[in-house]
N, C-alpha and C positions, 0 to 999 in steps of 0.2 A: 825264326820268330819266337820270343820267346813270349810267357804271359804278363800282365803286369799284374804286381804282388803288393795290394792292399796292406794298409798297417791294422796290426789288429786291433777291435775294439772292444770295448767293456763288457758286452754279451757275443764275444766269439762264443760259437759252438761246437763247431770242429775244423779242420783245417784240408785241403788235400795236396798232396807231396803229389807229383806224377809226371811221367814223360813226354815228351813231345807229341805220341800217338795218342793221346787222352786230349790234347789243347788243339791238335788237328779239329778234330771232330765237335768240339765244346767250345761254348765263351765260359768264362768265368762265371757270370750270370744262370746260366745250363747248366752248370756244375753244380751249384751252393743248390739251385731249381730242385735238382734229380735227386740230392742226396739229402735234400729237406723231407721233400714228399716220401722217397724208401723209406727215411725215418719215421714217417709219419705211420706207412700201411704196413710196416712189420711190427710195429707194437701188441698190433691184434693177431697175427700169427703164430703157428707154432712153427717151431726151428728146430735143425736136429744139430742139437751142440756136440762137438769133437771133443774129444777126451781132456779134460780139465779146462773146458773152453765157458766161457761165462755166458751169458745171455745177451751182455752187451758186445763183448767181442765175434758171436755170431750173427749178430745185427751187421755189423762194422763190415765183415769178412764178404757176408752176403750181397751187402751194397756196393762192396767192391767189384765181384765178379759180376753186380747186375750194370757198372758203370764200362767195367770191360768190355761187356759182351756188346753193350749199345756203342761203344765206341768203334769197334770189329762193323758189327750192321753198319753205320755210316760212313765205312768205307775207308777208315783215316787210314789205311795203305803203309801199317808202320807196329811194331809191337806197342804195349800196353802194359806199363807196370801206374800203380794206383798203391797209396797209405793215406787212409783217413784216419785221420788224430783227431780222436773227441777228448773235448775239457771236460 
């Protein structure tokens, strides 16, 4: 099964690339849901940036492995690779 892939529109924000272990465990819906709201609550957070790492790509980085990790918790029974492309 694969996802269906929405055409983009004039306020895209970001996008996510990911494997089949990520779409196990998520709708589309879930997805844009999780990585709106991490958006939302690390704005006010401090982060520890990696060596020439910007502030938005530790945003990005983090929300990935927070999307990883909740997809591991529900069990999708499969690996987990995740690229979110913000515009």
């Amino acid at each position: 099964m694969y996802p269906k892939i929405p055409s983009l529109m004039a306020k895209k924000i970001f996008a996510v690339i990911a494997c089949d272990g990520l779409w196990k465990s998520f709708s589309n819906q879930e997805v844009i849901d999780f990585v709106q709201e991490k958006m939302e609550n690390l704005k006010s957070l401090d982060l520890e940036l990696q060596p020439n790492e910007s502030r938005e790509e530790a945003e990005i980085r983090q929300i990935s492995d927070f999307l990883a990790a909740e997809a591991v918790r529900r069990k999708c029974g499969d690996n987990v690779s995740i690229i979110i492309v913000k515009f």
